[in-house]
C-alpha positions as CSV (number, residue, x, y, z in Angstrom):
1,X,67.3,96.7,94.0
2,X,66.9,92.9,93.0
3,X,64.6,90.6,95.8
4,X,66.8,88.9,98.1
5,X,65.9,85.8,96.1
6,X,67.0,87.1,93.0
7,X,69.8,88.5,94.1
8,X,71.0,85.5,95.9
9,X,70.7,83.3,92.9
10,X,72.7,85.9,91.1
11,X,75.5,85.8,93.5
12,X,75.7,81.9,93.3
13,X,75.9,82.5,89.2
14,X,78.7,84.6,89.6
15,X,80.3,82.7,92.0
16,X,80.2,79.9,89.8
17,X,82.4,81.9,86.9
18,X,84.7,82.8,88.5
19,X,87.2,80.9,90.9
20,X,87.8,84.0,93.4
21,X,85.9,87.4,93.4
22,X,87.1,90.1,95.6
23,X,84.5,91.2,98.3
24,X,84.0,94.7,97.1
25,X,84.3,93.5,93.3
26,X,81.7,91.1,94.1
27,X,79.5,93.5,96.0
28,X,79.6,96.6,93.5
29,X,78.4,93.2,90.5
30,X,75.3,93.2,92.9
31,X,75.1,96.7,93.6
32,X,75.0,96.0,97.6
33,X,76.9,96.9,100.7
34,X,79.6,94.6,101.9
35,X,77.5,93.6,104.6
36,X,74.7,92.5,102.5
37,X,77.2,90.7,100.4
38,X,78.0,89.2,103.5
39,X,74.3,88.2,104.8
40,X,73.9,86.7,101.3
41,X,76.9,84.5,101.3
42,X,75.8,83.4,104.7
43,X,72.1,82.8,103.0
44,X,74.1,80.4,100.5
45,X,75.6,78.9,103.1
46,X,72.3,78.0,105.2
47,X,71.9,76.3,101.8
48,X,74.6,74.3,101.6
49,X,76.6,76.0,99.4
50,X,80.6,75.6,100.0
51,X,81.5,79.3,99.9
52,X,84.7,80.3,101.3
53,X,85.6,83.6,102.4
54,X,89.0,85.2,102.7
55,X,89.5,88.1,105.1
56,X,92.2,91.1,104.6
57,X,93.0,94.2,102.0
58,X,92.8,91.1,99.3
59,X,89.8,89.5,101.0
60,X,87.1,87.8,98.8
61,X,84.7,85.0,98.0
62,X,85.2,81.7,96.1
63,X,83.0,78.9,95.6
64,X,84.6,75.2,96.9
65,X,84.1,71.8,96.4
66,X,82.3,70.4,99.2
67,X,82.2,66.9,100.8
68,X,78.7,66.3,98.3
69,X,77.5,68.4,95.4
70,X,75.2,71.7,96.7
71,X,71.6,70.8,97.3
72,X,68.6,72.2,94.7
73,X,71.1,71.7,91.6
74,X,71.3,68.1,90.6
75,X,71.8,64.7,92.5
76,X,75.0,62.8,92.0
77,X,73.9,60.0,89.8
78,X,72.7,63.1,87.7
79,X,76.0,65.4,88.0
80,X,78.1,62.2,87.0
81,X,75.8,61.2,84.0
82,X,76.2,65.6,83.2
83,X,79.8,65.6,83.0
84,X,80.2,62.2,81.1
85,X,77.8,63.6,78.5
86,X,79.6,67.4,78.3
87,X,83.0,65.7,78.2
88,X,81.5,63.6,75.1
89,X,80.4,66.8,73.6
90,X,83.7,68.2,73.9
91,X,84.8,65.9,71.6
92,X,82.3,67.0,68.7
93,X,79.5,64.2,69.5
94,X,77.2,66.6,68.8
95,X,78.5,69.1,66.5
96,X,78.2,73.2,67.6
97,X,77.9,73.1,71.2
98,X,81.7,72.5,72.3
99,X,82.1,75.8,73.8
100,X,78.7,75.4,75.6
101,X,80.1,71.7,76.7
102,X,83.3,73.0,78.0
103,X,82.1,75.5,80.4
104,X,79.0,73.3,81.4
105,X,81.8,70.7,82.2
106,X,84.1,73.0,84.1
107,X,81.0,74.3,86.7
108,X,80.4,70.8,87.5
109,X,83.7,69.6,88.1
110,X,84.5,73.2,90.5
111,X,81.8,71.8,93.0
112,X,82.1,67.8,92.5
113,X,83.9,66.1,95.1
114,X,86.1,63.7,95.0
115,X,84.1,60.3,95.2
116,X,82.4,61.3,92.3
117,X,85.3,62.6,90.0
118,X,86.5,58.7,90.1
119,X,83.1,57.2,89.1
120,X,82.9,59.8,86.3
121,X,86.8,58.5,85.6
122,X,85.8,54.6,85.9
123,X,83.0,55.5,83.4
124,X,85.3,57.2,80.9
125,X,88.1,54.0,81.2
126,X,85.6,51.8,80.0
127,X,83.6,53.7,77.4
128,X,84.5,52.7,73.9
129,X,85.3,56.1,72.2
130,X,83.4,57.9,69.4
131,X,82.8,55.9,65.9
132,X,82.3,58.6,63.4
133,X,81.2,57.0,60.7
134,X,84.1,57.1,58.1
135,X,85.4,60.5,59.3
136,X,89.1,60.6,60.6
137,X,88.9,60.9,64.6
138,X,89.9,63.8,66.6
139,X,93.2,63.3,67.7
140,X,92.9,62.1,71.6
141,X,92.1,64.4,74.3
142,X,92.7,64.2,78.4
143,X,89.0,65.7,79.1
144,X,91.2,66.5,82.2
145,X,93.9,69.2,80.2
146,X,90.5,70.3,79.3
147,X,89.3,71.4,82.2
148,X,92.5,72.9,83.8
149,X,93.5,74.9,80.9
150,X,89.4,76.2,81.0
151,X,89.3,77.0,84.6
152,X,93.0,79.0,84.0
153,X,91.4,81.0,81.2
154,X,88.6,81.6,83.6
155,X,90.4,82.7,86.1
156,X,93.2,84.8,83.9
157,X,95.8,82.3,86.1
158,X,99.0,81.8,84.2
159,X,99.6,78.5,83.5
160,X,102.6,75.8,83.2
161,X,102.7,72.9,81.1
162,X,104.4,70.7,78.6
163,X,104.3,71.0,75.2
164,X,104.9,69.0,71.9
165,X,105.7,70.5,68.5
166,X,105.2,70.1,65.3
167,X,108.3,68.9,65.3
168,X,108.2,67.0,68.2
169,X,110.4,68.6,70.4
170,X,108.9,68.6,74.1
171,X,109.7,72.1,76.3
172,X,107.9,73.5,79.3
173,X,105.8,76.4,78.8
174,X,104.7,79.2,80.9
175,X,101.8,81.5,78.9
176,X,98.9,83.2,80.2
177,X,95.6,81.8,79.0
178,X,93.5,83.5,77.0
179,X,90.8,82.0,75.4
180,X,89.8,77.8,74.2
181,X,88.5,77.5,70.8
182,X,87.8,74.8,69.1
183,X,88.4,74.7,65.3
184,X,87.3,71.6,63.2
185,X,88.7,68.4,65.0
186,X,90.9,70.3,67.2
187,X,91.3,72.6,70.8
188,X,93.5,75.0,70.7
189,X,94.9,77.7,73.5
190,X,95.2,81.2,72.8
191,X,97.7,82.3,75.1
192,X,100.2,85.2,75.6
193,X,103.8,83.2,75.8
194,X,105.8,84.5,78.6
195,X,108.7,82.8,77.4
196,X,108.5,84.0,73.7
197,X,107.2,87.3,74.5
198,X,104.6,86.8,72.4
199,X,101.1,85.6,71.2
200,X,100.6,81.5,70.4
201,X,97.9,79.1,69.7
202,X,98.9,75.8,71.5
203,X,97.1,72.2,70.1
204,X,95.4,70.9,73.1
205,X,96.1,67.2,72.0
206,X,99.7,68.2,72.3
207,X,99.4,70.0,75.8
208,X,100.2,67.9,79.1
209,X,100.5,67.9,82.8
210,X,98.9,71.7,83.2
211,X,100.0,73.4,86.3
212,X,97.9,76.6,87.4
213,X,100.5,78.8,89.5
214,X,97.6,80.6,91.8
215,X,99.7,84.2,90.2
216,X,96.9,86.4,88.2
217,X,97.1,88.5,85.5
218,X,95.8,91.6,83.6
219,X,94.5,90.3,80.3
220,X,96.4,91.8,77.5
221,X,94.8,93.2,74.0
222,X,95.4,90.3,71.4
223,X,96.7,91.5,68.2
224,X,93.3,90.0,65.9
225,X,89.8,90.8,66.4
226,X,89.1,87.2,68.4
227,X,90.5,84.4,69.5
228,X,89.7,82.2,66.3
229,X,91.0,84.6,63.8
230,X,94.4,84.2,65.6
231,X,94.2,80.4,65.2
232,X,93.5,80.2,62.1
233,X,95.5,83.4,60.9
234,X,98.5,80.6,62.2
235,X,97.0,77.5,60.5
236,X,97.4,79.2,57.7
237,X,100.6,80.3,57.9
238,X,101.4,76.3,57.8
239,X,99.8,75.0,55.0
240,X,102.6,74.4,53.3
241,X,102.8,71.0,54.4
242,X,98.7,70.8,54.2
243,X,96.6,70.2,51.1
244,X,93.9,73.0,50.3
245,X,91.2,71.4,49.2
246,X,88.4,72.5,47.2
247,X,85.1,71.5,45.0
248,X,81.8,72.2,43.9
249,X,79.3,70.4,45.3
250,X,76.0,69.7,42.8
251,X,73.6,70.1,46.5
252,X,72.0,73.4,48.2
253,X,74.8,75.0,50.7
254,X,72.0,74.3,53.3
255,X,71.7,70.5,52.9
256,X,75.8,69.9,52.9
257,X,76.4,72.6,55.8
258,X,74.1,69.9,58.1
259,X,76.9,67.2,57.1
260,X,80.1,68.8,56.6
261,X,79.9,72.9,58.6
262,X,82.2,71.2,61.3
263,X,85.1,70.1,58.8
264,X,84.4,72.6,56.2
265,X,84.1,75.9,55.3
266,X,80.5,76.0,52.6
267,X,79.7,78.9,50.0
268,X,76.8,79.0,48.5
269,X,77.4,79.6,44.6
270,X,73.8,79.3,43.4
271,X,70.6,77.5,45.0
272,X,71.5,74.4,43.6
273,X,75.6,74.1,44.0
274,X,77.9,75.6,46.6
275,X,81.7,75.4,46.9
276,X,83.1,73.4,49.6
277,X,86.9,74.5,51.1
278,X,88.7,72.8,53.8
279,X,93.1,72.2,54.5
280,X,94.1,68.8,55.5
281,X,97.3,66.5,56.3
282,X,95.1,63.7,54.5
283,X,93.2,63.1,51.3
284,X,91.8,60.3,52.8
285,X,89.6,61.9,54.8
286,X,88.0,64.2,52.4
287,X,88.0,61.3,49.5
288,X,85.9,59.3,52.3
289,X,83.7,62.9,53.6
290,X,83.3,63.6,50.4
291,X,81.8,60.4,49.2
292,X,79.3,59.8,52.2
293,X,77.6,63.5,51.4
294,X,75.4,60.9,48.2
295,X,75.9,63.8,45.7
296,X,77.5,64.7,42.2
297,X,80.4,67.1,42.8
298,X,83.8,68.8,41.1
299,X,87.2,68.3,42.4
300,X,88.7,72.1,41.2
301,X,92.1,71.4,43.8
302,X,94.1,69.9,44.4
303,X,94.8,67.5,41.3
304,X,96.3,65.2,44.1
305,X,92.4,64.8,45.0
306,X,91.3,64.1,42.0
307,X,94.0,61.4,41.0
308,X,93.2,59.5,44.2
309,X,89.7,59.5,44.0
310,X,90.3,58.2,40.0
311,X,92.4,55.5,42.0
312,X,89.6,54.8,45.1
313,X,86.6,54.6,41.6
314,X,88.9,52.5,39.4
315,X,89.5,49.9,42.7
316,X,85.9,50.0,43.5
317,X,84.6,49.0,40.0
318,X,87.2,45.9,39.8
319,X,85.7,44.8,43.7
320,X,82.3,44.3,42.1
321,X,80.4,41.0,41.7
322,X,82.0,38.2,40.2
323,X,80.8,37.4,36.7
């Protein structure tokens, strides 16, 4: 059996995962009696941890927010300057670690209290968002959404909210929450919809006003291997109104993966070229992607690419200097 130190920490990690863990769930995770479970949350507790207990057959243990953060984890200068930087991450500033942001975010704001939710909101009001550098923006996201529709999947909570189509027709929408991936520029929900019977992907950027209705759920087996083959197994099945683009880059697959893995999908065709594939609404942005990478390459489709880059090179010459 762990050391009650050990153990103790390993009870405040689980705690932290999940919003509410039955008392002999929670107990049989640390392989302890229900009275030790009990001694240890009382050890938290002592340390200023806000855990709350519920008695009864559906008794358990939850980990609250507290009137300031827990002690021996971070000050609050340093939890507000933690979930400004993870909600910037969500949004791609550093490309790769969304996932890691998300769930770093949503711990945080579980135990912040309220004071310090609105200086982490005053900061986000008045930060100027994102430049990146001539690529086309991610399409605005409440970090907010983000965090309720995280801490639902979490918590396998069903979930309300509104929704926006494609089409722009606005319905509510009761789903249970799956999984959050993030795919390119975008969040998307994997969730089971309980309206439609059946599995969707939902845009996050055109998600609003989640509502988590405190009823659980037993996670159901989705129909693809993961979460991100079901997203993009329905991107796909939209492309008609999307251009497929691809070209062979004259650079290693290495060297254009470290500008482009996040927008693109890179094959290495020998160790000097690779072929570069991506679907977009807009030529524009891989014209200006494209361009910025400082290397020969091959537009093989869509001739639409081609002809506009022609277009942008023609332009381009005739703004030179002035003879």
């Amino acid at each position: 059996m762990a050391n009650t130190s050990s153990r103790t920490l390993r009870l405040l990690s689980l705690l932290q995962t999940h919003r509410f863990w039955p008392g002999e769930e929670l107990a049989d995770r640390l392989s302890v009696s229900t009275r030790t479970l009990r001694r240890d949350v009382d050890r938290l507790r002592e340390l200023g941890y806000p855990v709350e207990a519920n008695r009864g057959v559906d008794g358990g243990y939850q980990l609250a927010a507290g009137a300031a953060l827990p002690p021996l984890v971070v000050e609050d200068d340093e939890a507000v300057a933690i979930a400004v930087g993870m909600q910037a991450a969500t949004q791609g500033a550093i490309p790769g670690i969304e996932e890691s942001a998300i769930r770093a975010l949503t711990k945080v704001v579980q135990v912040m209290p309220p004071r310090l939710r609105r200086q982490v909101d005053a900061l986000r009001a008045v930060t100027a968002p994102m430049n990146f550098g001539g690529y086309e923006p991610p399409p605005p996201l409440d970090p907010d959404v983000l965090i309720a529709v995280a801490q639902a999947c979490r918590d396998s909570e069903r979930l309300e909210f509104g929704y926006t189509t494609r089409d722009r027709e606005s319905a509510t929408r009761l789903a249970e929450p799956h999984r959050l991936v993030p795919i390119g520029r975008r969040w998307y929900l994997v969730a089971y919809d309980l309206t439609r019977h059946d599995w969707r992907s939902f845009r996050l950027d055109r998600l609003s006003s989640p509502r988590r209705t405190g009823a659980r759920f037993r996670p159901r087996a989705l129909p693809t291997e993961n979460a991100a083959d079901f997203v993009r197994s329905g991107i796909r099945g939209l492309r008609q109104q999307e251009y497929a683009v691809e070209v062979l880059v004259h650079a290693p697959a290495e060297v254009v993966r470290l500008r482009m893995e996040q927008w693109a999908s890179i094959e290495e065709a020998d160790e000097r070229t690779c072929v570069l594939r991506m679907n977009v609404e807009s030529l524009s942005w891989p014209a200006m992607a494209l361009g910025t990478l400082g290397v020969d390459f091959e537009v093989r489709a869509p001739v639409e690419l081609a002809a506009l880059l022609t277009e942008w090179g023609a332009r381009f010459s005739r703004c030179g200097p002035a003879r």
